[in-house]
C-alpha positions as a Markdown table, in Angstrom:
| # | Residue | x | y | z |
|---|---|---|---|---|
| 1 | Unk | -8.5 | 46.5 | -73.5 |
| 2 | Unk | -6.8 | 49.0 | -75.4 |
| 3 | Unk | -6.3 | 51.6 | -72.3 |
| 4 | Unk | -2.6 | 51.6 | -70.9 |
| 5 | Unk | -3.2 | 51.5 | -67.0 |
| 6 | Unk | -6.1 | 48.4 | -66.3 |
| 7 | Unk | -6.9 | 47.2 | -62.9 |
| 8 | Unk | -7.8 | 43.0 | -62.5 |
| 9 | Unk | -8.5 | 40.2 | -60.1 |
| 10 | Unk | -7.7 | 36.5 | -60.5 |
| 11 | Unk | -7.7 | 33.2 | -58.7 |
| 12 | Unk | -6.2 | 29.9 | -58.8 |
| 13 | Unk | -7.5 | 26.3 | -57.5 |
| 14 | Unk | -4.2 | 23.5 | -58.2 |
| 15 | Unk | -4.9 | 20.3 | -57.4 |
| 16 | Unk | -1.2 | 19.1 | -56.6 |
| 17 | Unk | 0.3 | 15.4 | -56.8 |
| 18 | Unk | 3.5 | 14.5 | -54.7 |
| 19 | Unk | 5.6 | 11.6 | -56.7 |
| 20 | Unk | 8.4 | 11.3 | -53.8 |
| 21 | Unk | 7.6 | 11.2 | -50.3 |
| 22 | Unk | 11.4 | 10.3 | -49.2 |
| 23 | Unk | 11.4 | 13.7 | -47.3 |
| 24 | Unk | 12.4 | 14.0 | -43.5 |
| 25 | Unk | 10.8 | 15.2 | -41.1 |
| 26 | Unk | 11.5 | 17.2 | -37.9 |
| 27 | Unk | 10.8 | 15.3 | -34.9 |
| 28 | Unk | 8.5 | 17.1 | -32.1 |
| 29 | Unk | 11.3 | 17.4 | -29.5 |
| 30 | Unk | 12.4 | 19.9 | -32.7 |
| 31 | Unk | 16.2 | 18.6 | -32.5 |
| 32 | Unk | 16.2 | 15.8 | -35.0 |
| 33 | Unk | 14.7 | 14.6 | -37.9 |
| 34 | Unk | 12.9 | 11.3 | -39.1 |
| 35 | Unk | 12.0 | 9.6 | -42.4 |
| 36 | Unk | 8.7 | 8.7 | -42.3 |
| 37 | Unk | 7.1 | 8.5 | -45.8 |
| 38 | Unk | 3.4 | 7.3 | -44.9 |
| 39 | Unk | 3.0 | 10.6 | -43.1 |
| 40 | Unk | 3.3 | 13.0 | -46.0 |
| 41 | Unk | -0.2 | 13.5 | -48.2 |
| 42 | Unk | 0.2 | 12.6 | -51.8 |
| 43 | Unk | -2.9 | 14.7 | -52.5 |
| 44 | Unk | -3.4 | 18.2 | -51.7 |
| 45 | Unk | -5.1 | 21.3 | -53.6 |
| 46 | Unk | -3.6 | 25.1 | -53.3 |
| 47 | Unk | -5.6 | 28.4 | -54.0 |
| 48 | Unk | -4.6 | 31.6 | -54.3 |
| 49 | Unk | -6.0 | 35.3 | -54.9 |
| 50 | Unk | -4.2 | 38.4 | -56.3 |
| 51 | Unk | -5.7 | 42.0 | -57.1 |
| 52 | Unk | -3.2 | 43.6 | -60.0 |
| 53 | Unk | -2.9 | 46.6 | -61.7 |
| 54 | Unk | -1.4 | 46.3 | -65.5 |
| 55 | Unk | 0.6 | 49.2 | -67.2 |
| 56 | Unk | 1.4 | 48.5 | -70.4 |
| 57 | Unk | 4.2 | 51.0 | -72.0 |
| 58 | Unk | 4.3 | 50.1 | -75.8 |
| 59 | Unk | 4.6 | 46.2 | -76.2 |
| 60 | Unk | 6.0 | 45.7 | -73.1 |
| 61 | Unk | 3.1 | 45.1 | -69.8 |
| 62 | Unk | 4.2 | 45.6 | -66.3 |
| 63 | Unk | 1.9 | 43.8 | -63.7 |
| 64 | Unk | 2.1 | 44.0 | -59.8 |
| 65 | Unk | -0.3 | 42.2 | -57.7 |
| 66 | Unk | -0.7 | 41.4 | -54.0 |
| 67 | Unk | -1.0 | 37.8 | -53.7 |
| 68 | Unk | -2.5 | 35.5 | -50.8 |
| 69 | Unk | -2.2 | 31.8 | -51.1 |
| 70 | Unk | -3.6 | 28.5 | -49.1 |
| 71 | Unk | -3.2 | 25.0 | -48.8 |
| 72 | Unk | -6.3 | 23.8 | -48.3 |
| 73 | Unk | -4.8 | 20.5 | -46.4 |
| 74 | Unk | -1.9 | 20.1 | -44.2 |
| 75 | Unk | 1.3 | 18.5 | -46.5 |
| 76 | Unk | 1.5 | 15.7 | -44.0 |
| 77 | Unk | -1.7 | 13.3 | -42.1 |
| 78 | Unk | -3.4 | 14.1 | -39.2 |
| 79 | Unk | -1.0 | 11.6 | -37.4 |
| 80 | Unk | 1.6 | 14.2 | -37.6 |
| 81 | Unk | 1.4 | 15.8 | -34.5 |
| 82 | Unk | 3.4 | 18.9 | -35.7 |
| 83 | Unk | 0.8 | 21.7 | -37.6 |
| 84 | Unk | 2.4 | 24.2 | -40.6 |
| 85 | Unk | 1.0 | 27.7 | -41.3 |
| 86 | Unk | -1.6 | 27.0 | -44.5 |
| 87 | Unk | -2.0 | 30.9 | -45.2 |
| 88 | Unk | 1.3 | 32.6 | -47.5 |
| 89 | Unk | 1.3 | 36.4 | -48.5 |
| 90 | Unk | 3.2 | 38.0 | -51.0 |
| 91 | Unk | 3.6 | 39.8 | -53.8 |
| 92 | Unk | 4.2 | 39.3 | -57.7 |
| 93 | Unk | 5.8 | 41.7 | -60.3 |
| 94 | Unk | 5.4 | 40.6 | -63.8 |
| 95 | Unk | 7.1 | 42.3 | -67.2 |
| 96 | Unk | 5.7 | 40.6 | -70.1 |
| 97 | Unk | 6.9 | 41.6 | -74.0 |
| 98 | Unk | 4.5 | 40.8 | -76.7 |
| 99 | Unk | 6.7 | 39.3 | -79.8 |
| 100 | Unk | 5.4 | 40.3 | -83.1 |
């Protein structure tokens, strides 16, 4: 639109691919770490959801949104005995300049 203040929603679905699984990982005493490639997932999909409002002050567009993200699957097998937190908040400020 044309209006300077605008209010918006968007979403996200990323279908991510890991090329190197040489990571380490901690062990479940917590103390130590192990390399143990066949337990990371080589496939996993992210989402996320923001709410923003846009201002835009000549060319320039300033954005800030409330974001919530997720990982739909754990970044490492079911054998892995340890679990990670899939849910992330946050928040995103974006300045954007339109070039003529």
């Amino acid at each position: 639109g044309r209006k300077r203040l605008q209010m918006g929603v968007a979403a996200t679905v990323q279908p991510t691919y890991l090329l190197n699984r040489n990571n380490y990982l901690i062990t479940t005493d917590y103390k130590n770490y192990t390399s143990a490639p066949s337990l990371v997932r080589r496939w996993n999909v992210n989402t996320g959801a923001e709410a923003f409002v846009s201002y835009k002050v000549g060319s320039t567009k300033i954005q800030l949104a409330p974001q919530f993200r997720y990982q739909l699957l754990s970044s490492y097998t079911d054998q892995y005995p340890i679990k990670e937190y899939l849910m992330e908040y946050g928040a995103k400020l974006t300045i954007s300049k339109t070039i003529k």
